[in-house]
N, C-alpha and C positions, 0 to 999 in steps of 0.2 A: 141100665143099659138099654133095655127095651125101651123108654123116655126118652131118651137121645135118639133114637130113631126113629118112633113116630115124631118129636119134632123137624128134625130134618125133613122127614119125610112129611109132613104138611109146608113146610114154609118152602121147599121144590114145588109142591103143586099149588103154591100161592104165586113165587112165579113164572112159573111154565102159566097159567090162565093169566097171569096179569100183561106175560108177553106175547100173549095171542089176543088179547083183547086189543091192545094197543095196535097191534098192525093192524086189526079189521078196521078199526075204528080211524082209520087215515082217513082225512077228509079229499078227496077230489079236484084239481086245481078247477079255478073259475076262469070259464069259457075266456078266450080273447081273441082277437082279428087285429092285422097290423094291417097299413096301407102304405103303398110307394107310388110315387107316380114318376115315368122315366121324363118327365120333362116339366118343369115350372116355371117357365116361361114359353109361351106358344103365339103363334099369329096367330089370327083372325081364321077361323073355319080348320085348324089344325086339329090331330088325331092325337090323343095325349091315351095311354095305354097305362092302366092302375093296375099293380100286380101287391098282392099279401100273402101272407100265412094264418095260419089257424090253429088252437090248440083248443079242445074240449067241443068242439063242434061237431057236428055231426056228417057223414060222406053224402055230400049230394043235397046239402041242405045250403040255402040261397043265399047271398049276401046282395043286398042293394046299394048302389051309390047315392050319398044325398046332400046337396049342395044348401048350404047357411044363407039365408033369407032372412033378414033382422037378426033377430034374436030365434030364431025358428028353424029346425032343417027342413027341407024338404025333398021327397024321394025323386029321382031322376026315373025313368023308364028302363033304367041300364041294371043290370041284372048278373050275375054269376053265381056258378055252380062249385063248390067247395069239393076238390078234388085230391086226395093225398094230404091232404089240411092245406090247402093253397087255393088262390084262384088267381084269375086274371079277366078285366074287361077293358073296355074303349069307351070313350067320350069323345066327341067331338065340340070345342067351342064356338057360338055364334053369336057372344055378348064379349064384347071389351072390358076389362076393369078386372080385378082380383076376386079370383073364385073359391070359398073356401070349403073341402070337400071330406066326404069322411063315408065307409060304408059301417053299415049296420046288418044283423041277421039278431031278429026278437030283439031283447034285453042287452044284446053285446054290440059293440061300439069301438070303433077304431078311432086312436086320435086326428085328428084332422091335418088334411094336408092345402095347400095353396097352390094354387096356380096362378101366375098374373097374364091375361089374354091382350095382346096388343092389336 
């Protein structure tokens, strides 16, 4: 009788720790940033307004806008502040031709969005 309870009673505390290990042990979703832009097509010198979301990022930490140069991105002077996991900024265009844009904060990357500037 007594064998029948210490075993119960070890394979309970085998998983009672095997079910607390596994919740600790959840890994943490990886960072991401989305990008929308309210208008993809624009004139010449127009205000084109990029709003996202954010998951895993941090309150107040920056997101950059950076426009595809060849094969290269590079960072626009345009800037926003991650608020509630969102943000919003403006660009204005003064080149013609299809613009392809995407923002960044470190290691995380929004897929890219288009504009075509006429």
């Amino acid at each position: 009788m007594n064998v029948r309870i210490a075993a119960v009673s070890v394979a309970s505390a085998a998983l009672v720790a095997l079910g607390a290990a596994s919740a600790v042990a959840a890994p943490a979703p990886a960072p991401s940033v989305t990008l929308k832009a309210n208008h993809t097509t624009v004139k010449l010198g127009d205000v084109v307004t990029f709003t996202g979301k954010t998951t895993g990022l941090k309150q107040g930490s920056t997101v950059t806008l950076q426009v595809k140069s060849g094969a290269t991105w590079k960072s626009l002077p345009v800037t926003a502040k991650v608020n509630h996991s969102a943000y919003k900024l403006t660009d204005k265009f003064q080149k013609k031709g299809v613009e392809v844009l995407r923002v960044k904060d470190g290691a995380t990357v929004s897929k890219a969005v288009s504009v075509t500037v006429r």
